[in-house]
C-alpha positions as CSV (number, residue, x, y, z in Angstrom):
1,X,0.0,0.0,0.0
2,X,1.4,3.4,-1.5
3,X,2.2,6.3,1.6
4,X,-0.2,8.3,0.6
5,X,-2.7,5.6,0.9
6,X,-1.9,4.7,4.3
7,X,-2.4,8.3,5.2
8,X,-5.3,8.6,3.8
9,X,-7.2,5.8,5.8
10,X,-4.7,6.5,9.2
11,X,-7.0,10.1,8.3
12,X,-10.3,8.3,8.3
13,X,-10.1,6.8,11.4
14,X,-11.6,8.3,14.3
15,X,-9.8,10.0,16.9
16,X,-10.6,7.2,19.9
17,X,-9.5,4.7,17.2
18,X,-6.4,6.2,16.6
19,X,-5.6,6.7,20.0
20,X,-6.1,3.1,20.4
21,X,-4.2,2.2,17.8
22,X,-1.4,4.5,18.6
23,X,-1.7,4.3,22.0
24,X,-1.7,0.3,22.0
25,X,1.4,0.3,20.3
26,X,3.2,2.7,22.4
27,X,1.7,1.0,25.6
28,X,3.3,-2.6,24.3
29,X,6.8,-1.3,23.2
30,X,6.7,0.8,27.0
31,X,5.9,-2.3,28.6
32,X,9.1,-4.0,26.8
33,X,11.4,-1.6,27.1
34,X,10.6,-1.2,30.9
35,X,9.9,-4.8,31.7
36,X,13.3,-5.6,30.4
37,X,14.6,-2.3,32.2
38,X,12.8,-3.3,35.6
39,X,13.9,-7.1,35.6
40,X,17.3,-6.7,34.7
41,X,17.7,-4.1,37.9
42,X,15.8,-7.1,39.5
43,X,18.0,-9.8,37.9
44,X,21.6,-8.1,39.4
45,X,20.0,-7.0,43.0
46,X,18.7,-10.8,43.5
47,X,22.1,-11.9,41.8
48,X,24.0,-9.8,44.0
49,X,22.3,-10.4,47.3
50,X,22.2,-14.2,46.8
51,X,26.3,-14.3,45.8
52,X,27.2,-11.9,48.8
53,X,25.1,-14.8,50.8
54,X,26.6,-17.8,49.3
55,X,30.3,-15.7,49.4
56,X,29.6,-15.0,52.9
57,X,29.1,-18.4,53.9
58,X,31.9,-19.8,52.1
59,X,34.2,-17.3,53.5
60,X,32.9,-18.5,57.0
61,X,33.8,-22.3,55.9
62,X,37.2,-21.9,54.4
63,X,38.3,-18.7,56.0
64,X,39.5,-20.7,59.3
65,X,41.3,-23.7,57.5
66,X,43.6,-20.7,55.4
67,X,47.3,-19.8,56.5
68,X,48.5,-16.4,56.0
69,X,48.3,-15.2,52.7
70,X,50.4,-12.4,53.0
71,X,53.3,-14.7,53.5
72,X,52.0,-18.2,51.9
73,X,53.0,-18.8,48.1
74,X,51.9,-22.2,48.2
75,X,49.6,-24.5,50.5
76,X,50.8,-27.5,52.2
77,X,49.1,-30.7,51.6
78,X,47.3,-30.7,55.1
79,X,45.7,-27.2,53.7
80,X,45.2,-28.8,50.8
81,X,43.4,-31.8,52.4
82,X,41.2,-29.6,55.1
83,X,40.1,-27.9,51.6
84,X,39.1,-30.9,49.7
85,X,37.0,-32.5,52.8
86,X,35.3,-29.4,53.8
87,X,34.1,-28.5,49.8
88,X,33.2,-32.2,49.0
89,X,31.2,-33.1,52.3
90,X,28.1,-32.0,53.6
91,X,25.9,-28.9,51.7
92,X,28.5,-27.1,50.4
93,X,30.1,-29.9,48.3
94,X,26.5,-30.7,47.1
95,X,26.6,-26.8,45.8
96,X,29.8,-25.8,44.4
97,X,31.0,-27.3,41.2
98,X,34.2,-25.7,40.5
99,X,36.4,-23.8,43.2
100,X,39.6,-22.0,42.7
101,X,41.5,-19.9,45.0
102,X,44.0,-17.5,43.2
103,X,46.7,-15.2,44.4
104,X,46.9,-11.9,43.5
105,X,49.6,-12.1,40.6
106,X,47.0,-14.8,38.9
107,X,48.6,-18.0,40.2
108,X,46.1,-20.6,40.9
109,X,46.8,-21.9,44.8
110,X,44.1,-24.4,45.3
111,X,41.6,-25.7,42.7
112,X,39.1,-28.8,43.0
113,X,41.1,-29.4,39.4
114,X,44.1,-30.7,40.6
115,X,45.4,-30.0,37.3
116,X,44.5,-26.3,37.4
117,X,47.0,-25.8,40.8
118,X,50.2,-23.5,40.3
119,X,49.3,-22.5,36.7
120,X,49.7,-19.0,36.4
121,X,47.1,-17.5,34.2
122,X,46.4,-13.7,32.7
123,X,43.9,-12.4,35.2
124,X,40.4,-11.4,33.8
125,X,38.5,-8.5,34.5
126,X,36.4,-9.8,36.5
127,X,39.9,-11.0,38.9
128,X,41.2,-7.7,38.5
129,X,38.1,-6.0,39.8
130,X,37.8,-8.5,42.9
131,X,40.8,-8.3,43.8
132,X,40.3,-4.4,44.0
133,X,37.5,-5.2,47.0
134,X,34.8,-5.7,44.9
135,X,33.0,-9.1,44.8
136,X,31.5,-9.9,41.1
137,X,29.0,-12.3,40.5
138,X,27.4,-13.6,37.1
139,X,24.4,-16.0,36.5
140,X,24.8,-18.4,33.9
141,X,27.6,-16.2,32.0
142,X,30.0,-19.2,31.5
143,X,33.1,-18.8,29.3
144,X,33.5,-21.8,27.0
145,X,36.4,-22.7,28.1
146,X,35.2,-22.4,31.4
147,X,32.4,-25.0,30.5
148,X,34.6,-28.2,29.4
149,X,35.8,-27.6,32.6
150,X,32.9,-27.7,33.8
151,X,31.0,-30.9,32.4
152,X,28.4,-31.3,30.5
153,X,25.8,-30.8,32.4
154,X,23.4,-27.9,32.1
155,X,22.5,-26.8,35.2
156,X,22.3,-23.2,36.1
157,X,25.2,-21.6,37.8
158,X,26.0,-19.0,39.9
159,X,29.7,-17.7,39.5
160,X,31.3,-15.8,42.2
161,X,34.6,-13.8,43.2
162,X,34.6,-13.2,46.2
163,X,37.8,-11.0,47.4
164,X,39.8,-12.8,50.8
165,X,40.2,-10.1,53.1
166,X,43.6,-9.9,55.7
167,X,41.6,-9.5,59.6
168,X,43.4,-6.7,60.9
169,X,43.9,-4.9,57.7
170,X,41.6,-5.4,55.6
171,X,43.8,-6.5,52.8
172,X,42.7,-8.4,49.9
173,X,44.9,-11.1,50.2
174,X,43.5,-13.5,47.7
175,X,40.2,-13.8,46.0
176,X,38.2,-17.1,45.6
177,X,36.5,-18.1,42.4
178,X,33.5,-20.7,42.7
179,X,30.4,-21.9,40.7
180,X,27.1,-22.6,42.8
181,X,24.4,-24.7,41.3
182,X,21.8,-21.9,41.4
183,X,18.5,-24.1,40.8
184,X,16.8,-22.7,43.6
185,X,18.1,-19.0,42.8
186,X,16.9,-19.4,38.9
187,X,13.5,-20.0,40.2
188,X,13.2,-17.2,42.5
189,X,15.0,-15.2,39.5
190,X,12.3,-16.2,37.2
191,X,9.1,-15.5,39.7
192,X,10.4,-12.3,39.9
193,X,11.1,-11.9,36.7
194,X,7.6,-12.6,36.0
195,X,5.9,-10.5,38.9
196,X,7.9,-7.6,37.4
197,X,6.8,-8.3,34.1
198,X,3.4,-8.6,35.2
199,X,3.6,-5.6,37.3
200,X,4.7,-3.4,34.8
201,X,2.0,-4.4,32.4
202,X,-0.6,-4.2,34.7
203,X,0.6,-0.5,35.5
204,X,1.0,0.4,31.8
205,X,-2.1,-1.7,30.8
206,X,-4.1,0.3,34.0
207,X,-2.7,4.2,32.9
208,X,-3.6,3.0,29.3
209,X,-7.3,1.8,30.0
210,X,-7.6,5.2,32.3
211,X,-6.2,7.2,29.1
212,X,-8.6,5.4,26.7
213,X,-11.4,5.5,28.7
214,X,-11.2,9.6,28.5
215,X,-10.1,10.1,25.4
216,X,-13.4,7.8,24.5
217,X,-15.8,9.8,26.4
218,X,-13.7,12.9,24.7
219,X,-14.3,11.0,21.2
220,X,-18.2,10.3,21.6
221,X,-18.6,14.1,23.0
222,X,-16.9,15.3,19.8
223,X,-19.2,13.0,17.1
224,X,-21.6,14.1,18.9
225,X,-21.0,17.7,18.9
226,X,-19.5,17.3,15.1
227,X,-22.9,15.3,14.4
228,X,-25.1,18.2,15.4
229,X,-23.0,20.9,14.3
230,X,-22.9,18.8,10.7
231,X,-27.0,18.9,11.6
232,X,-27.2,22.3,11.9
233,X,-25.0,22.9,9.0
234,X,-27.6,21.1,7.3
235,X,-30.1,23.2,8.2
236,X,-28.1,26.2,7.6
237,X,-27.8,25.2,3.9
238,X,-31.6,24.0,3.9
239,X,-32.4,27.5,5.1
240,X,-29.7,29.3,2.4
241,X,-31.3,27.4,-0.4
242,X,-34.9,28.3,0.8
243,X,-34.3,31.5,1.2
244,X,-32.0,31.9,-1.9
245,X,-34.8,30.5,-3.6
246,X,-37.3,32.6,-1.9
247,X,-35.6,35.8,-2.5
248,X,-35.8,35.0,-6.7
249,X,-39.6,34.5,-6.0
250,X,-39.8,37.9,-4.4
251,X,-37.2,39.4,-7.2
252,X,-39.5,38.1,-10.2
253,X,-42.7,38.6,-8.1
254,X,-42.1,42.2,-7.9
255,X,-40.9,42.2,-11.6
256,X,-44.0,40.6,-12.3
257,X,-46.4,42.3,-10.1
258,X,-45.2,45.8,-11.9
259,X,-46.6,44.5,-15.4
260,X,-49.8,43.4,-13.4
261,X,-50.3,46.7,-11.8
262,X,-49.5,48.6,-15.3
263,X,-52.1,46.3,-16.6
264,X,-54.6,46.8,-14.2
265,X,-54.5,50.4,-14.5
266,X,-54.7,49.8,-18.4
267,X,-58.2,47.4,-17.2
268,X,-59.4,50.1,-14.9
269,X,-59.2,52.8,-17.3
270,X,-60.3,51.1,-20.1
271,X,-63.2,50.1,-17.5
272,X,-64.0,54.1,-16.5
273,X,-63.4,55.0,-20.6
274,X,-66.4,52.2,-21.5
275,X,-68.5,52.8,-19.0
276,X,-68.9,55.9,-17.1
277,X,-67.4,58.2,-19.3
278,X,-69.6,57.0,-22.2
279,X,-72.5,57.4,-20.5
280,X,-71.3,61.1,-19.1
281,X,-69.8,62.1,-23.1
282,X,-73.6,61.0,-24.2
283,X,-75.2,62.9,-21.4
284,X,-72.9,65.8,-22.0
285,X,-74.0,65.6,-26.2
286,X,-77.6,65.0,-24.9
287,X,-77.6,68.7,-22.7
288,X,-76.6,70.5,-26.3
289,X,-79.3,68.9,-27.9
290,X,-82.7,71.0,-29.6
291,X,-85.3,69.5,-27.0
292,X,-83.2,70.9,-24.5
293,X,-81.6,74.5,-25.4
294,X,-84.3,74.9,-28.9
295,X,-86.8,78.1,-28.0
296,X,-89.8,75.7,-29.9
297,X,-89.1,72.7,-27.7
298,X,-92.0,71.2,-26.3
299,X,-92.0,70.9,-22.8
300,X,-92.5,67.2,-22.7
301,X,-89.7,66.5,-24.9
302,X,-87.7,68.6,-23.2
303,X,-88.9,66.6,-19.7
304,X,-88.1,63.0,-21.6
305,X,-84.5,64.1,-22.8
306,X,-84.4,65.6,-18.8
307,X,-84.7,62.0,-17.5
308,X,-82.6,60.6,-19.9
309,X,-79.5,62.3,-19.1
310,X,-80.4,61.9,-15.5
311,X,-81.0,58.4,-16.3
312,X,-77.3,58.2,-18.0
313,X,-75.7,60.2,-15.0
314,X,-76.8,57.8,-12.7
315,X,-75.9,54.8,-14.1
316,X,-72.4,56.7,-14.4
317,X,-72.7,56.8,-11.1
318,X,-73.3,53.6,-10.2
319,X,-70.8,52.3,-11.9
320,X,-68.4,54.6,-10.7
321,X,-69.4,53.6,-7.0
322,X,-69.2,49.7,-7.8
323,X,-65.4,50.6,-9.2
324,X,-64.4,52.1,-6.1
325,X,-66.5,49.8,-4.0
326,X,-64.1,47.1,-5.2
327,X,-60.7,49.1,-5.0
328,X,-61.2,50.1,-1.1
329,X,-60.6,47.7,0.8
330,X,-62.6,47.8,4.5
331,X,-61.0,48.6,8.5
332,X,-59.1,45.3,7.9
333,X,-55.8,46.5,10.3
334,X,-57.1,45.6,13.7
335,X,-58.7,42.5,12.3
336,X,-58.0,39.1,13.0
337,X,-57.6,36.3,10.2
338,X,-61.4,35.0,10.5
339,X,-62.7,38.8,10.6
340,X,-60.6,39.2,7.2
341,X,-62.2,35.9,5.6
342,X,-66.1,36.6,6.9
343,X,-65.6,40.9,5.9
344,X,-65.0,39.5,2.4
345,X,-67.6,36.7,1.9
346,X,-69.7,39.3,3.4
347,X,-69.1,41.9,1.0
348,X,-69.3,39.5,-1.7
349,X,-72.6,37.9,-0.3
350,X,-74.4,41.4,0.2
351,X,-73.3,42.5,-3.7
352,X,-74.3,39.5,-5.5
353,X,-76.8,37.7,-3.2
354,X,-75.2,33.9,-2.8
355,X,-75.0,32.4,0.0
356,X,-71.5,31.4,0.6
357,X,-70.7,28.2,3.1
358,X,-67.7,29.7,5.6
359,X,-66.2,26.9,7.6
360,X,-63.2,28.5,10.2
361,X,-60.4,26.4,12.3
362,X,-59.4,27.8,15.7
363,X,-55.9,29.6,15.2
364,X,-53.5,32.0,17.4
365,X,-52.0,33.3,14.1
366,X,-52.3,37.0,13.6
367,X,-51.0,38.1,10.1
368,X,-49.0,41.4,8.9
369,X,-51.0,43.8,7.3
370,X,-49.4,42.8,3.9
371,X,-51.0,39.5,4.4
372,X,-54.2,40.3,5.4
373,X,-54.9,42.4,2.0
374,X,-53.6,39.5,0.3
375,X,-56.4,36.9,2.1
376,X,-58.8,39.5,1.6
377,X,-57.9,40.3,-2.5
378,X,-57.6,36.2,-2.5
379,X,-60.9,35.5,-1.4
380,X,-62.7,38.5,-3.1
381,X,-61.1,37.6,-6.3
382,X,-61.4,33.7,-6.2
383,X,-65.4,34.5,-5.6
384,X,-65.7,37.5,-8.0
385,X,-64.3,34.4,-10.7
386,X,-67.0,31.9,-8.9
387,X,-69.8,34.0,-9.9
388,X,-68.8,35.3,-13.1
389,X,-67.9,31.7,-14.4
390,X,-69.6,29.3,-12.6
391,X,-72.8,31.5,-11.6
392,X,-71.7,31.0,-7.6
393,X,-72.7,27.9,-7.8
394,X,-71.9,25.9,-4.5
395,X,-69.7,28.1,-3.4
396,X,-67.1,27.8,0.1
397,X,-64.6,29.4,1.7
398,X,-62.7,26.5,4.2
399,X,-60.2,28.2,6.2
400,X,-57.7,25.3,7.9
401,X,-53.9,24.3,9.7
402,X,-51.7,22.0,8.6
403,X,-47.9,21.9,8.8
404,X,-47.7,24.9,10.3
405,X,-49.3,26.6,7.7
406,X,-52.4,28.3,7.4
407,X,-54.2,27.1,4.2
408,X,-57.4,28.3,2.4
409,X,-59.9,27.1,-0.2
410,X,-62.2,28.6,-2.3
411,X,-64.2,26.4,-3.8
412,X,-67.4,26.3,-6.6
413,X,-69.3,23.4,-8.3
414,X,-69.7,25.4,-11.7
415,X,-68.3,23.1,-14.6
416,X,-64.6,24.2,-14.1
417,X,-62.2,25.6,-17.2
418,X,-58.7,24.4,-19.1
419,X,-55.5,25.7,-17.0
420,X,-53.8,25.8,-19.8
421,X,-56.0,28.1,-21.8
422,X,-55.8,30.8,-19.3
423,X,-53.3,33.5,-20.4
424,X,-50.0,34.6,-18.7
425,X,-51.4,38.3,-19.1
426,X,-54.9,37.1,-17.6
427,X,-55.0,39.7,-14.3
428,X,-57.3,37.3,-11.5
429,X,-54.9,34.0,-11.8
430,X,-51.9,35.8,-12.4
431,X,-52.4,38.3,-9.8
432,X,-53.4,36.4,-7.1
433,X,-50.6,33.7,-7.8
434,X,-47.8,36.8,-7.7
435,X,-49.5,38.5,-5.0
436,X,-49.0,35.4,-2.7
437,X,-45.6,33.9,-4.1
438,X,-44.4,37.7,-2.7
439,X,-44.9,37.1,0.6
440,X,-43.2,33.6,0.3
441,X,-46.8,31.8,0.2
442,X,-47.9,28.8,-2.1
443,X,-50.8,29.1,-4.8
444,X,-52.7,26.1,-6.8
445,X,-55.7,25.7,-9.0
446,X,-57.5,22.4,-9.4
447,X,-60.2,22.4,-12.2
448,X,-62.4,19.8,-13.7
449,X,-66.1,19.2,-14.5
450,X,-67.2,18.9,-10.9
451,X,-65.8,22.3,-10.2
452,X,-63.2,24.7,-9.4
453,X,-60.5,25.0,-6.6
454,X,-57.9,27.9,-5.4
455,X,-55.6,27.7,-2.6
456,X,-53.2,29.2,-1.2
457,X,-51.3,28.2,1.6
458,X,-49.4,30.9,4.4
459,X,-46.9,30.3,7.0
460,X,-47.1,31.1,10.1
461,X,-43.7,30.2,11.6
462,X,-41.3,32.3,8.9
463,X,-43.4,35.4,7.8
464,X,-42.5,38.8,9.1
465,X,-44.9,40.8,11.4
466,X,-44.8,43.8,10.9
């Protein structure tokens, strides 16, 4: 597996499982390096205090049976006899294997190798530095040479120098060299061997478990954290999106809505120019006419073409009146949503006289004045459309909640129309439909031959109040 590679998925593990991985590793080379550390310090105290024992009791045996060293080159046979009893018999000839006594410039005085006695040898290290005070001891660090001496037996061994000290001066004199069968001393070595082994990886083991067990809790805090901050980010981006794509409502909304109020002014004066101007043009034409300024009128003529520009002046009026009647809108400010709804089935009710079916849900919701005009215009419209097309047949006005959104139907059982043959410039549909997408509200129209209906749909949890 390429570098890069193994990065890349060392990257993709969590934190706790990098720690344990990590961690494990660390925690398993620590427990080698200071196992071995720890049980060698073990290995040369127990060696140490087990060869000053054994040299101790030695020195104790042999010490008496000695001559003068400072003066004695070599031992008499009766020395040499006392030496090869006491080291054969009892204890102590059942635990050394090989004993040598040497003098200081490396002649060998007594050996159990009778061979070995009055060869004079190059003193080792280890001779040198006993016969400096110092008493060296070494488990199972045999010289080959040393071994064929030895035998072949492999049994562990314990070999010690122990320096031979003058009474009243403290001289070292000469220094003894001996191997001890060690079996018992190899299995005390080995048990605590092992109970430092084990100690030291129940310490490590213990500080690791500790150390995982927080950094754990630390790495299910952060998912979690990372979780619902990647949750919220969500959201965030939910809520950008929405409201990027509600703000390019609003923009071509208000595009829109301009060409729809250009339009409507284009309706409404058209609407003034065909009716009440035409009939206040003829009744202007009608006041210059002979019955009414000619000298030889009669007076009953004159009366008729009277009442007929009255006549013509008052249904200007009217019409003027209905016009105006349907561009101001009533006290609608203070009112709540179901005073908004009933004021315009009302209105609608008392001009056309159909009887409209209202049916209300309870709600807390109080819109802005923006959308209250645009229930109102919604439900005056959507009936206005009922009654011109459909001739108000079964007409209702269902106000409800759902998904937090307040949602209202208009609906007639006249024999519907085709969606798609209304057109883009049409001023109800289209003005109703950019009139609610403006303030971030939905608009639908189902039509078929059992009749019409429009809703829209408000919310109440992310429109302004103002």
């Amino acid at each position: 597996m390429r570098l890069p590679n193994v990065v890349a998925h060392w990257n993709g593990q969590s934190l706790a499982r990098q720690f344990l991985l990590a961690g494990g590793f660390v925690s398993i080379v620590a427990i080698a390096v200071v196992g071995a550390f720890v049980a060698s310090l073990i290995e040369e105290a127990v060696t140490r205090n087990s060869a000053a024992s054994t040299a101790l009791y030695v020195d104790s045996i042999i010490a008496p049976i000695l001559p003068d060293m400072t003066t004695t080159e070599k031992l008499d046979e009766s020395v040499e006899r006392a030496l090869d009893e006491t080291l054969s018999q009892g204890a102590l000839g059942q635990r050394l294997v090989s004993f040598r006594l040497w003098r200081k410039d490396g002649t060998i005085l007594y050996a159990n190798d009778k061979k070995l006695m009055g060869q004079k040898l190059q003193p080792s290290d280890d001779l040198k530095a006993a016969f400096s005070g110092k008493m060296v001891s070494e488990f199972n660090d045999i010289d080959p040479q040393e071994a064929t001496t030895l035998g072949d037996a492999k049994l562990p061994l314990l070999k010690i120098y122990n320096p031979i000290l003058q009474p009243w001066s403290g001289e070292v004199v000469a220094v003894s060299e001996f191997y001890e069968v060690a079996s018992d001393f190899e299995r005390s070595l080995y048990s605590a061997r092992l109970r430092a082994w084990l100690a030291v990886a129940a310490v490590i083991a213990g500080i690791f478990a500790l150390l995982s067990l927080i950094v754990l809790r630390g790495s299910r805090l952060i998912d979690l954290q990372r979780g619902l901050l990647n949750a919220r980010v969500g959201e965030l981006s939910h809520l950008l999106k929405q409201n990027r794509a509600l703000h390019e409502r609003v923009h071509n909304a208000s595009q829109r809505t301009t060409a729809l109020n250009e339009r409507f002014l284009r309706r409404l004066g058209a609407d003034l120019h065909d009716g009440p101007a035409q009939l206040i043009a003829y009744a202007s034409l009608r006041i210059d006419s002979p019955a009414i300024l000619g000298a030889q009128a009669l007076v009953e003529k004159r009366e008729a073409e009277v009442a007929s520009i009255k006549m013509s002046l008052q249904e200007a009026m009217r019409e003027i009146r209905s016009i105006c009647h349907d561009l101001i809108l009533p006290e609608i400010e203070s009112a709540g949503l179901h005073e908004v709804i009933s004021q315009a089935v009302q209105r609608y009710q008392e001009r056309t006289g159909i009887t409209v079916d209202l049916l209300r849900s309870h709600t807390d919701w109080q819109p802005s004045p923006a959308e209250k005009i645009c229930i109102y215009r919604f439900v005056q419209e959507t009936l206005n459309n009922g009654f011109r097309h459909a001739g108000g047949a079964g007409q209702q006005v269902l106000q409800r909640l759902q998904d937090d959104c307040v949602i209202i139907d208009v609906i007639d059982k006249g024999p519907g129309f085709d969606l798609a043959s209304v057109k883009p410039t049409s001023l109800g549909i289209a003005g109703l439909r950019e009139r609610i997408e403006s303030l971030g509200g939905g608009f639908s129209v189902l039509s078929g031959a059992s009749g019409t209906t429009v809703t829209i749909s408000l919310k109440t949890s992310e429109t302004e109040k103002s």
